[in-house]
BAFI-3210 file (N, C-alpha, C; in Angstrom, 3 decimals, decimal comma, padded with zeros to 6 digits):
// residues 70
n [1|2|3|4|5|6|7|8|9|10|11|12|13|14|15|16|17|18|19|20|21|22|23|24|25|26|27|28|29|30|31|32|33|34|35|36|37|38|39|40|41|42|43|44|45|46|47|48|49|50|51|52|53|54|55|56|57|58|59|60|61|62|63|64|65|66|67|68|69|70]
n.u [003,516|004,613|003,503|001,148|000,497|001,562|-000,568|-002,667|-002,060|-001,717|-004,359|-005,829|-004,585|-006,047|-008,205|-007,493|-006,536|-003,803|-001,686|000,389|000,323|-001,424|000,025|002,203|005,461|007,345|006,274|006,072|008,960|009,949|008,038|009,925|012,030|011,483|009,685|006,730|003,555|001,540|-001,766|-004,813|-007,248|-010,592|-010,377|-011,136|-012,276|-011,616|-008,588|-008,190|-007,317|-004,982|-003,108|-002,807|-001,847|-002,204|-000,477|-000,831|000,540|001,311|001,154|002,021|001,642|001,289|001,663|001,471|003,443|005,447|006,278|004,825|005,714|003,532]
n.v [-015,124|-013,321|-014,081|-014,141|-011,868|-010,827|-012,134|-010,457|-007,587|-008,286|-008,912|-006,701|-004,688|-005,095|-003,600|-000,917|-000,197|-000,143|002,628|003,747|004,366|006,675|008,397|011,061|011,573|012,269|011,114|008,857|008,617|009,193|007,212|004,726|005,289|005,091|007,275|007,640|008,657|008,275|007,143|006,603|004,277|003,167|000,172|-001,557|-004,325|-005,788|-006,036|-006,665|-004,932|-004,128|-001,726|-000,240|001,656|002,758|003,803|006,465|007,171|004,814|001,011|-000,314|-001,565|-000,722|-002,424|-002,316|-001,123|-002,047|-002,208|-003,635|-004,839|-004,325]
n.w [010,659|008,709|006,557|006,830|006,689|004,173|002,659|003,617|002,610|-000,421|-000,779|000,345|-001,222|-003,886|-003,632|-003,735|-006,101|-008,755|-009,037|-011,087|-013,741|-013,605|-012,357|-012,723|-013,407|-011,848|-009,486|-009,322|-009,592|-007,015|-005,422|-005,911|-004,725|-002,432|-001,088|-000,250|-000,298|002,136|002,636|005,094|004,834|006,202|007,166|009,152|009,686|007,576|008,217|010,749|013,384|012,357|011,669|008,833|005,529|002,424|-000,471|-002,266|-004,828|-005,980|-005,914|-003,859|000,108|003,078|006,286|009,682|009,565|007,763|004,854|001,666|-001,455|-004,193]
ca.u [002,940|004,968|002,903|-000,269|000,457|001,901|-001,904|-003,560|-001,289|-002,276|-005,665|-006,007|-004,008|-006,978|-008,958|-006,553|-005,706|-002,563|-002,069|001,101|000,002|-002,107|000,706|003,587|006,835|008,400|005,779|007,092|010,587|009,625|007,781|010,815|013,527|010,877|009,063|005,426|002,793|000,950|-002,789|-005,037|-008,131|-011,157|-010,617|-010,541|-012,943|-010,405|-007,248|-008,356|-007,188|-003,571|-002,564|-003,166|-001,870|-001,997|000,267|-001,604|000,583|001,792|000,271|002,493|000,733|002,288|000,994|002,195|004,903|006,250|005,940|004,605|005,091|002,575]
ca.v [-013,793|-012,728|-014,648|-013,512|-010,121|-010,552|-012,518|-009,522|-006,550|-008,499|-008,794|-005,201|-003,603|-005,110|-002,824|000,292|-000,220|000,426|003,913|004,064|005,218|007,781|009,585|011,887|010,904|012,474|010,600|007,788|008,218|009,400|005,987|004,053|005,644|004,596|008,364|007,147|009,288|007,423|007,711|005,530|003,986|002,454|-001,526|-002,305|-005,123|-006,665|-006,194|-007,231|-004,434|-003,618|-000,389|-000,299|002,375|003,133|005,073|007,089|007,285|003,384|-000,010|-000,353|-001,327|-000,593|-002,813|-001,991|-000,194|-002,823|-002,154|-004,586|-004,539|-005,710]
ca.w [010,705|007,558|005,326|006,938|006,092|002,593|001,873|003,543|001,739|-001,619|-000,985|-000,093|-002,862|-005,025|-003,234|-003,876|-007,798|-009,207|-010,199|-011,563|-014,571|-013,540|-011,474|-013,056|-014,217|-010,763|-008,594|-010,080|-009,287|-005,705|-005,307|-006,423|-004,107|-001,047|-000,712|-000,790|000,005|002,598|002,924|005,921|004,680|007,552|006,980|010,282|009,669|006,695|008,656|011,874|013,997|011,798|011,296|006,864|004,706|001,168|-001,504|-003,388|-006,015|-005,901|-005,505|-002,242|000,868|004,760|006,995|010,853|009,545|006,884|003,650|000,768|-002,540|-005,126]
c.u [003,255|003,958|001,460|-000,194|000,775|000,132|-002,869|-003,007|-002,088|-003,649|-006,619|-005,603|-004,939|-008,174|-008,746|-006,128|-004,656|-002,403|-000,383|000,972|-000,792|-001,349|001,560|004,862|007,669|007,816|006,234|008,240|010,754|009,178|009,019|012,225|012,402|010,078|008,137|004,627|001,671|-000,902|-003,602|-006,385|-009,056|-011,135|-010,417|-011,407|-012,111|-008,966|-007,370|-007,381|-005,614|-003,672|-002,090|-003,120|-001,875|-000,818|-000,431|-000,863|001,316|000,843|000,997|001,477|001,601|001,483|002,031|003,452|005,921|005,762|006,098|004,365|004,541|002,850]
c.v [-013,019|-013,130|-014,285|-012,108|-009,684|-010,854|-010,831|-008,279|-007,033|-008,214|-007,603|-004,478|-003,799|-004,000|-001,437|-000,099|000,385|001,711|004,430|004,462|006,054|009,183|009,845|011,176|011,205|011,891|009,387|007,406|008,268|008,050|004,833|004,314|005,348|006,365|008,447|008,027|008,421|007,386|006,375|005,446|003,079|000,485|-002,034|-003,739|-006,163|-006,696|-006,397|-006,243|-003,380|-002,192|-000,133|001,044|002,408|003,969|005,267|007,176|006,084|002,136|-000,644|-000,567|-001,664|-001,315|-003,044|-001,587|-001,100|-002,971|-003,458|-004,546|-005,090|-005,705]
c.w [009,418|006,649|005,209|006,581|004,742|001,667|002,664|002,787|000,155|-001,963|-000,485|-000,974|-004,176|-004,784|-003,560|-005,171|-008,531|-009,764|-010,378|-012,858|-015,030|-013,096|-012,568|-013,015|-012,676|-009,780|-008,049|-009,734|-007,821|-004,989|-005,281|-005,630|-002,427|-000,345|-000,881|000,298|000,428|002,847|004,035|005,226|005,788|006,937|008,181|010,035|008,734|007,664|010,353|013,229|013,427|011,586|009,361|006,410|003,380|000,526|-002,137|-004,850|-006,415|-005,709|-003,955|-000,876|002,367|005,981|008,592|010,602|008,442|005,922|002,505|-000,512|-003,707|-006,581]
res [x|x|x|x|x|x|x|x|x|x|x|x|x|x|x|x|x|x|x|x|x|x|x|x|x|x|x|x|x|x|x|x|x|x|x|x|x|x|x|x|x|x|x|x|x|x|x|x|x|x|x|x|x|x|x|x|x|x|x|x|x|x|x|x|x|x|x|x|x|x]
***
């Protein structure tokens, strides 16, 4: 189940593009101490019913509550 979720985390975060260097120098550090600004996007059709968040200001992706990072 781990492994299925690390290949779907990956292959959504291509979907969500890295924006670490779009965000601020304190977004940045916020990201990096685990304070990620979560946002939900509709993929229910890619994630097959999971519960899929985003960081907006990270390439991070939370899938049922366990965070993945890319």
């Amino acid at each position: 189940m781990r492994n299925e979720s690390q290949t779907l985390a990956t292959s959504l975060a291509k979907l969500w593009p890295n924006r670490l260097h779009e965000s601020n120098f304190f977004k940045n550090v916020l990201c990096r101490l685990s304070l990620h600004r979560w946002s939900q996007l509709d993929v229910r059709e890619l994630a097959q019913g999971k519960d899929v968040r985003f960081c907006r200001w990270c390439s991070d992706v939370k899938i049922d509550g366990e965070i993945y990072r890319q």
